[in-house]
C-alpha positions as CSV (number, residue, x, y, z in Angstrom):
1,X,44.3,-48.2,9.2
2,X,46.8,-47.0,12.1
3,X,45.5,-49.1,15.0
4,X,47.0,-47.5,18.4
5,X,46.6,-49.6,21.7
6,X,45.6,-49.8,24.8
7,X,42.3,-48.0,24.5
8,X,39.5,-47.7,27.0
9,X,36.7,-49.3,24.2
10,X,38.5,-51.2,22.5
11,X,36.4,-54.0,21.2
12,X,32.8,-51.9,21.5
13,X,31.4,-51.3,18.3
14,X,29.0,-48.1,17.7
15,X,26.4,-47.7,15.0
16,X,26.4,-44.2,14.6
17,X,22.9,-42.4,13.6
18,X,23.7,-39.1,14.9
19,X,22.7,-35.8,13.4
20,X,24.2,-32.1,13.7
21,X,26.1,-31.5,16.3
22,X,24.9,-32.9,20.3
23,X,24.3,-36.1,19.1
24,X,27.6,-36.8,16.7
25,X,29.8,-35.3,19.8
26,X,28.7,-38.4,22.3
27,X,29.6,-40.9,19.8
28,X,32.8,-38.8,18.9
29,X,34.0,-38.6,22.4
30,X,33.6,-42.7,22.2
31,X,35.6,-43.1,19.5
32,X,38.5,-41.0,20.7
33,X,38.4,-43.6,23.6
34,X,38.9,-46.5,21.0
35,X,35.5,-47.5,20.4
36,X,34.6,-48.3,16.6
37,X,32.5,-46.1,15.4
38,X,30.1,-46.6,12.0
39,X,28.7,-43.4,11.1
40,X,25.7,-44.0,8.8
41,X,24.6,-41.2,6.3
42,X,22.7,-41.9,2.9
43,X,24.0,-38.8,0.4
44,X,20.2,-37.6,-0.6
45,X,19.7,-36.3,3.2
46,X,23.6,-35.4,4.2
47,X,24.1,-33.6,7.8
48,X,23.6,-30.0,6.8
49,X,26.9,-29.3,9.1
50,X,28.5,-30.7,6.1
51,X,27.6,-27.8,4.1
52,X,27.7,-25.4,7.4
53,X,30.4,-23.4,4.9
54,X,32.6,-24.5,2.2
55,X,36.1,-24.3,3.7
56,X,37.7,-21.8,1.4
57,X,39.2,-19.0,3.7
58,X,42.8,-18.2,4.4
59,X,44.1,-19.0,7.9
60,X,46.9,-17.7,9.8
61,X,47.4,-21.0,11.9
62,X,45.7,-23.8,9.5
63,X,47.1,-22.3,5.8
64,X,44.7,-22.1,2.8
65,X,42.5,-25.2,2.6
66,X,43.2,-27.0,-0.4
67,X,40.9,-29.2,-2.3
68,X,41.6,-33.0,-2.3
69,X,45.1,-34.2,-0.7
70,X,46.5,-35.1,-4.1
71,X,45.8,-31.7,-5.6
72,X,47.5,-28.2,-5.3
73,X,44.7,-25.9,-6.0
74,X,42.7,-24.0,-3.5
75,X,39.0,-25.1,-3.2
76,X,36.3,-22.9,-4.3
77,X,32.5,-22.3,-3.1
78,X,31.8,-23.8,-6.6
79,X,32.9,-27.3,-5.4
80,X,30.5,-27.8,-2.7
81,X,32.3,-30.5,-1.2
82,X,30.5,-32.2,1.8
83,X,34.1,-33.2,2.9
84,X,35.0,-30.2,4.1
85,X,33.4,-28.2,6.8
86,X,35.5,-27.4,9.4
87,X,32.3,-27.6,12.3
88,X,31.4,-31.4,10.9
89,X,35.5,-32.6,10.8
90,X,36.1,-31.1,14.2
91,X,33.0,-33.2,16.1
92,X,33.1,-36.3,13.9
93,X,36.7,-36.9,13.9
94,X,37.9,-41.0,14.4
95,X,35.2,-42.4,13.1
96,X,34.1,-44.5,10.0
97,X,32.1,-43.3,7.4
98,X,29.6,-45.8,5.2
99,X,26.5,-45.0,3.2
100,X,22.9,-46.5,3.6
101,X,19.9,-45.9,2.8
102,X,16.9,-47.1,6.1
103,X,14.2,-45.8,4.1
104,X,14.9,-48.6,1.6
105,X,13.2,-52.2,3.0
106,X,17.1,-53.6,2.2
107,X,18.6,-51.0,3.9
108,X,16.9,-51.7,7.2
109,X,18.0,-55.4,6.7
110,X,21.7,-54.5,6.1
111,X,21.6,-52.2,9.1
112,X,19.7,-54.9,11.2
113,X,23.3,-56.9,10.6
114,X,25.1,-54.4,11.3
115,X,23.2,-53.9,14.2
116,X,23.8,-57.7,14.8
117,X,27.3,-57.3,15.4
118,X,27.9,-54.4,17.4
119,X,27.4,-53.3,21.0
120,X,25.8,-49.6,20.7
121,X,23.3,-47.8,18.2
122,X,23.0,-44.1,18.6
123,X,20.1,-42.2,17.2
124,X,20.2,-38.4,17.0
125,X,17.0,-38.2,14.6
126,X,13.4,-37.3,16.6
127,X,12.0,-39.3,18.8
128,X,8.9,-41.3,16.0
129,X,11.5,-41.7,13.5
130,X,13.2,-45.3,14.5
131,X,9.6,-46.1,15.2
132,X,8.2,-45.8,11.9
133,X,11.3,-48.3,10.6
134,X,10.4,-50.9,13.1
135,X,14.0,-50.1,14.5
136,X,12.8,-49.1,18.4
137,X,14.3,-50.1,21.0
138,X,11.9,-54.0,21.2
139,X,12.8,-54.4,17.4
140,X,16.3,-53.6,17.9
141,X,16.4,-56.8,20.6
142,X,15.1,-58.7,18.7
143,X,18.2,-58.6,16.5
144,X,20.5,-58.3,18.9
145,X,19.3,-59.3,22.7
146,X,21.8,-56.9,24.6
147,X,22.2,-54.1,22.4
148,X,22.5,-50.8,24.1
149,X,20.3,-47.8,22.3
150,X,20.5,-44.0,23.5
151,X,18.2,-41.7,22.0
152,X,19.3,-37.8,21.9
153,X,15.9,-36.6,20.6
154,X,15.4,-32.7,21.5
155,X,12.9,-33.4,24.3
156,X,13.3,-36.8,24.7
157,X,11.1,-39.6,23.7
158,X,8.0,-38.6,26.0
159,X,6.3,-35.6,27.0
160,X,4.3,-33.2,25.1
161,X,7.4,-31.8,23.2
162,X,8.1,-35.6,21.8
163,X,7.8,-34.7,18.1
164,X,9.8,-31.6,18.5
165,X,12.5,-30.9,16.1
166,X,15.6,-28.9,18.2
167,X,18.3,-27.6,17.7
168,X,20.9,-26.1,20.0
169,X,19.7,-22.2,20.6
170,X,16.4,-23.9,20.8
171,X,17.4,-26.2,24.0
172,X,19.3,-23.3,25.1
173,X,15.7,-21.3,25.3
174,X,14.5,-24.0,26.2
175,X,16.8,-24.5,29.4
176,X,16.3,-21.1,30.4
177,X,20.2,-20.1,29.5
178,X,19.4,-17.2,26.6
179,X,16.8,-15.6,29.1
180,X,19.7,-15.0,31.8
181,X,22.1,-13.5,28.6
182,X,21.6,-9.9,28.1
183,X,22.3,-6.6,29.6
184,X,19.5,-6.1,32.4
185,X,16.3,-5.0,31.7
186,X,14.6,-3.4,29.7
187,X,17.1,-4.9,27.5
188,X,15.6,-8.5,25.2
189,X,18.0,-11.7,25.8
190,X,21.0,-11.7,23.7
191,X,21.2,-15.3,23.8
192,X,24.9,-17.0,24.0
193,X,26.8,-17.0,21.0
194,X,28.5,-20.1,21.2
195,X,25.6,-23.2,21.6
196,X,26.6,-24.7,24.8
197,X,23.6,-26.7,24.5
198,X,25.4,-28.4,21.3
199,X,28.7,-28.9,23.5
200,X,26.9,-29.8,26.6
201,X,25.0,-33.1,26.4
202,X,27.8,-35.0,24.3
203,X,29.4,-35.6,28.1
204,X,26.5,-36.6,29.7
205,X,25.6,-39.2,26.2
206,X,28.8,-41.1,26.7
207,X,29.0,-40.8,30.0
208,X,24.9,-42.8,29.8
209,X,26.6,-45.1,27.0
210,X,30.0,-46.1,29.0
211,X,27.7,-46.9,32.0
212,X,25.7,-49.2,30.4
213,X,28.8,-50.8,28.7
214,X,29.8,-51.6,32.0
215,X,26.3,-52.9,33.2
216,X,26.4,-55.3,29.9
217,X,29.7,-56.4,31.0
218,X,28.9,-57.4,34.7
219,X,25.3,-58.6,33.8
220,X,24.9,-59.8,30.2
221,X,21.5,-57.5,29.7
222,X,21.9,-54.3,27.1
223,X,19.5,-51.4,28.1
224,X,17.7,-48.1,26.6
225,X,18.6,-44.5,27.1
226,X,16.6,-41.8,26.8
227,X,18.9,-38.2,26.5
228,X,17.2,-35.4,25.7
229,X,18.8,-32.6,24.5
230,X,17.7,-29.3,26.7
231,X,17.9,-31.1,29.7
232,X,22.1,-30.7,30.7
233,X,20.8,-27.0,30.2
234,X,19.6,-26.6,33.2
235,X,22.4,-27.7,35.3
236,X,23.9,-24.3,33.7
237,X,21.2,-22.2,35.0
238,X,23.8,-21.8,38.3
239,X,21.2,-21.5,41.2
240,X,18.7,-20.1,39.5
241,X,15.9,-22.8,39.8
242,X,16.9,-23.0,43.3
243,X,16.8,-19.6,44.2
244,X,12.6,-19.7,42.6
245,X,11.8,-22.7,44.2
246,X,13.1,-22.0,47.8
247,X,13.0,-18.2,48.0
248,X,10.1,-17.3,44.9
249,X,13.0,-15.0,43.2
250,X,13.3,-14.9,39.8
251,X,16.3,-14.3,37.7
252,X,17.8,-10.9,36.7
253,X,20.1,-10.2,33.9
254,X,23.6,-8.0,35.1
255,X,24.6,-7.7,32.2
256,X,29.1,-7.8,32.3
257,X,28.4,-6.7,36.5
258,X,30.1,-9.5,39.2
259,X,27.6,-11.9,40.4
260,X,27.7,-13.3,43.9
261,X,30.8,-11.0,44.6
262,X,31.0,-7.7,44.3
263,X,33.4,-5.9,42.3
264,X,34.0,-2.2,40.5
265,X,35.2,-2.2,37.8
266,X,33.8,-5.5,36.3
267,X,33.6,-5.8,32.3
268,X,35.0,-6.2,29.0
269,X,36.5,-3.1,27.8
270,X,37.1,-2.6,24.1
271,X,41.2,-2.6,22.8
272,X,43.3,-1.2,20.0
273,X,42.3,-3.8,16.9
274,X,39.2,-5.4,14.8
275,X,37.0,-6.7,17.6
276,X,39.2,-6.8,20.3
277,X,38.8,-7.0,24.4
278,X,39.9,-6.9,27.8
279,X,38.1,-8.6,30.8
280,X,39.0,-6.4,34.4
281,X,37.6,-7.3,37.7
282,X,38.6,-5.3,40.9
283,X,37.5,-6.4,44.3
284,X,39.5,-4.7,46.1
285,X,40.6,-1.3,47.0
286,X,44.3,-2.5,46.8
287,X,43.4,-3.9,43.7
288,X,42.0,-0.7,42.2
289,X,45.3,1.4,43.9
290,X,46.9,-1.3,41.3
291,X,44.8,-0.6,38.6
292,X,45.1,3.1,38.8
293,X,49.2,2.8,39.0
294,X,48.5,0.7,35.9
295,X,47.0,3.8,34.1
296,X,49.1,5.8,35.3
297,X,47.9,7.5,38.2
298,X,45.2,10.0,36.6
299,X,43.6,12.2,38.8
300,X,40.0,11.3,38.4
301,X,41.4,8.3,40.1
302,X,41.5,9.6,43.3
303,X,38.1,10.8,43.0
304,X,35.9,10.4,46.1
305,X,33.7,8.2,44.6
306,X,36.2,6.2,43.0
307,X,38.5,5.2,46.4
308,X,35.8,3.0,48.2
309,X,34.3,-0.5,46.5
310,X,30.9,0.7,47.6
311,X,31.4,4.4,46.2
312,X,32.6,2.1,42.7
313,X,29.8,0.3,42.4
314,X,27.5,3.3,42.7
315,X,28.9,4.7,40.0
316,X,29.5,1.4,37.7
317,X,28.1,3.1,34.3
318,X,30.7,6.3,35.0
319,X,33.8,4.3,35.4
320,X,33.1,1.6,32.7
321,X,33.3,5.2,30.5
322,X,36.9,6.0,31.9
323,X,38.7,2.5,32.0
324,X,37.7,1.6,28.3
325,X,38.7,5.5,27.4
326,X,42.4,4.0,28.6
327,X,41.8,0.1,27.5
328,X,41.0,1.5,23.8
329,X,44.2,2.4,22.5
330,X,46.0,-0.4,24.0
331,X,47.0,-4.2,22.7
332,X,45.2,-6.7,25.1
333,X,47.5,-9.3,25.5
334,X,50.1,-6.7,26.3
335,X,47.7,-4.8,29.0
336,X,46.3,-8.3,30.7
337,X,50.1,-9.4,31.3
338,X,50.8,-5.9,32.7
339,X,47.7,-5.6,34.9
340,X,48.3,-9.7,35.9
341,X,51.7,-8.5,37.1
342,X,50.3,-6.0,39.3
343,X,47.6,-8.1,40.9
344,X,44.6,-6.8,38.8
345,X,42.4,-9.5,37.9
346,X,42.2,-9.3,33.8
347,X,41.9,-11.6,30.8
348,X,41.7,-11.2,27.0
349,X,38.5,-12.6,25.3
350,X,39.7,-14.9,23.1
351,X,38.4,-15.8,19.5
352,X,38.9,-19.6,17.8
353,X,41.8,-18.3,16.3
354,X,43.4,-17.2,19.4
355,X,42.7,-20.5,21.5
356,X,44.3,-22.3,18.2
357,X,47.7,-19.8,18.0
358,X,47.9,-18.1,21.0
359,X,46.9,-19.8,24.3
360,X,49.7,-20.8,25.9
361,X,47.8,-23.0,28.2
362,X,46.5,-25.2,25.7
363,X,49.5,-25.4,24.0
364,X,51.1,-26.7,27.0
365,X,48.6,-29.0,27.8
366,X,48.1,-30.4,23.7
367,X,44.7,-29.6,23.6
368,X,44.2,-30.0,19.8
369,X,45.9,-32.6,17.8
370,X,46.5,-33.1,14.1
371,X,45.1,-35.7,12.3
372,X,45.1,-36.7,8.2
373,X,41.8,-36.2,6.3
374,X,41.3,-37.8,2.8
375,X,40.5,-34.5,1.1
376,X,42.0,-32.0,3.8
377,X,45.6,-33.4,4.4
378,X,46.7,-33.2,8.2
379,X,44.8,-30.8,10.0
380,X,44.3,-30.0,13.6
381,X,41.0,-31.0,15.6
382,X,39.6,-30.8,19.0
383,X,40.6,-33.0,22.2
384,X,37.1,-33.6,23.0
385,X,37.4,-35.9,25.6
386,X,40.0,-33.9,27.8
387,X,40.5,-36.0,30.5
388,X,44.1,-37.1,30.4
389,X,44.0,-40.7,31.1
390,X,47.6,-42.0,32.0
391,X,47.1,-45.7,30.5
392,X,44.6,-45.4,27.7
393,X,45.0,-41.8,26.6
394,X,42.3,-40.8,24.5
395,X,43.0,-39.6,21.0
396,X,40.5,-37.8,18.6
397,X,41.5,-40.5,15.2
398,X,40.3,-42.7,17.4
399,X,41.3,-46.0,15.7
400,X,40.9,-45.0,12.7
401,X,44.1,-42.5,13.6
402,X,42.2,-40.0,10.9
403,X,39.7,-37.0,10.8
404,X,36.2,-37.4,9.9
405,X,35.1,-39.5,7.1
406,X,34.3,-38.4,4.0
407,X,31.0,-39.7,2.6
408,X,31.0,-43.2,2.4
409,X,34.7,-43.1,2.8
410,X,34.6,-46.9,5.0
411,X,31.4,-48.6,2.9
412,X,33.8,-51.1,1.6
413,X,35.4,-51.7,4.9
414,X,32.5,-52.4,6.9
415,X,30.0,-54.1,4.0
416,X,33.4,-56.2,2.3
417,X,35.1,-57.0,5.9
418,X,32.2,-56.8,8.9
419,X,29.3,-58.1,6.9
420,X,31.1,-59.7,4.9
421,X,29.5,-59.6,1.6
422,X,31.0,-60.3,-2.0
423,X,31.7,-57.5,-4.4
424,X,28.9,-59.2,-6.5
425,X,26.7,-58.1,-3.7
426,X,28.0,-54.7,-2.7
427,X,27.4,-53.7,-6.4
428,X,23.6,-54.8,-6.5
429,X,23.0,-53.2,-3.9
430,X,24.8,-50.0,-5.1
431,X,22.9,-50.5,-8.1
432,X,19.5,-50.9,-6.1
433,X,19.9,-47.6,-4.5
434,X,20.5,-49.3,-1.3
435,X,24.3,-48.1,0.1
């Protein structure tokens, strides 16, 4: 393996049990900081984000995806490789990959060694399920006195909503984010499209885990963590708790309208292409001077009810009709540097594809990074952990220097050189069912 140095965990082991997508990112984010990171998956109960889709579509910026490294022909849905989602390599990138099965009595014990020699175990399953192996936080001591365990249930592991399964639109509801998504009554929610409550609580998870790393460094003593999923949720709600508990308001959806400030025209106005738009903000009466010299001056423009911000905002509906009547036609990047230029406020919304080929920011500032997969070849993945640390950069291989593991891709590594059992042994207890 391609070992890189210095790291900020280098030296902390992690036994990784995490499932989907907010638990995997928290140990992901660890091992882009250098930590070594096991991830444990048995293949009769695979993370369905392995299968989230068979990566067989053409790319502009990432090429057709071939099947394994060695070979030259495209993959097909008929392989149903769990190797290569793009969703499950993005978040799981830099760690190792080894097979056990805990629901065999010998697969707790080969964990409970694992467990023996490592600093962290990290459990994204729901809150009874370590429980009913014995492997709770007390049993987990008892193999290991200062071992650190988070749990990233849904709800956490108490309350009412303990047994809950979740997922992230469901901790998003939860939170009280898809209620404030939506045009304004008596429009229903939209909910958000992306799962911020999937991208969310990884932060706070290592954040918890690096903490206590520290703690068992200055003091010896390991410690529990309790995460649940829905709870960084409501740090996104903006003021919105405060403004019901101080003032007895409750939210209100606006819809694309400017919150806090106001502004005429504020929205996302449709462009010349296949799904493509133009975010415009004016809060000014300079600004809209600027906007209208940017459409060239039209005559409806100098309408009475257009030339005053508080005239605008009358008459929101009317003018969102006009500007995208003009933004239609038009190419967005080409508009947004124009209007920019002038001093109107605008942005394209950008789609995955753009923030991979376009962005110049994040081009600039090496936001993704390419790593080599065993099936995929060298493929570009997420900086997850962006902050750019000057002497023990963070890098998404992690020490591994690779993507994420195929199934079982390290189970020789860890059982041959961490345990270290024979190959007599690793066979038996391939045979037995066991890894």
């Amino acid at each position: 393996m391609g070992f890189i140095a210095p790291q900020a965990l280098k030296g902390v082991r992690v036994v990784d049990l995490t499932w989907m997508l907010a638990s995997a990112g928290g140990a992901t984010m660890l091992a882009s900081l250098g930590a070594e990171v096991i991830r444990i998956e048995w293949p009769g109960h695979l993370d369905f984000t392995r299968f989230g889709a068979v990566a067989v579509e053409q790319s502009a910026s990432l090429g057709p995806v071939r099947g394994p490294a060695s070979s030259n022909e495209p993959a097909t849905a008929d392989d149903r490789s769990p190797n290569l989602d793009g969703t499950f390599n993005d978040r799981n990138a830099g760690k190792m990959g080894v097979t056990l099965n805990l629901n065999h009595p010998r697969g707790r014990e080969l964990f409970a060694r694992l467990v023996s020699v490592s600093d962290v175990v990290m459990d994204g399953f729901t809150a009874p399920t370590m429980s009913r192996w014995g492997l709770h936080y007390e049993g987990l001591k008892t193999i290991k006195r200062d071992i650190i365990y988070i749990q990233m249930a849904g709800f956490g592991n108490s309350g009412p909503y303990r047994q809950y399964v979740s997922y992230g639109p469901t901790a998003q509801a939860m939170a009280g984010l898809a209620f404030k998504n939506g045009l304004p009554e008596p429009h229903p929610p939209t909910m958000w499209n992306h799962s911020y409550m999937d991208v969310t609580p990884p932060y706070y998870t290592a954040l918890g885990v690096i903490g206590a790393i520290y703690y068992r460094n200055r003091t010896g003593k390991g410690q529990y963590l309790d995460q649940a999923q829905y709870a960084p949720g409501l740090f996104l709600t903006g003021t919105s708790i405060l403004e019901y508990s101080a003032n007895n308001r409750r939210s209100e959806r606006v819809g694309n309208r400017s919150v806090g400030r106001s502004a005429a025209p504020h929205g996302v106005y449709r462009c010349a292409g296949d799904d493509a738009w133009i975010a415009i903000a004016v809060f000014s009466d300079e600004e809209w001077r600027a906007l209208c010299r940017a459409m060239g001056d039209p005559p409806w423009g100098h309408a009475p009810e257009y030339q005053t911000l508080q005239n605008r905002i009358r008459v929101q509906d009317e003018l969102d009709e006009k500007i995208e009547a003009w933004t239609g036609p038009q190419e967005r990047y080409d508009l947004m540097y124009r209007l920019q230029a002038l001093g109107v406020p605008a942005g394209v919304v950008q789609s995955n594809r753009d923030k991979v080929e376009e962005d110049p920011q994040l081009k600039v500032r090496d936001f993704f990074a390419h790593v080599y997969h065993s099936e995929l070849g060298t493929r570009p993945v997420t900086r997850h952990f962006t902050p750019k640390l000057s002497l023990t950069p963070a890098h998404p291989g992690g020490l591994t220097q690779r993507g994420a593991p195929l199934v079982g891709e390290d189970s020789g590594y860890v059982y041959r050189e961490i345990l270290g059992l024979s190959v007599a042994e690793v066979e038996a207890y391939r045979e037995e069912g066991v890894i």
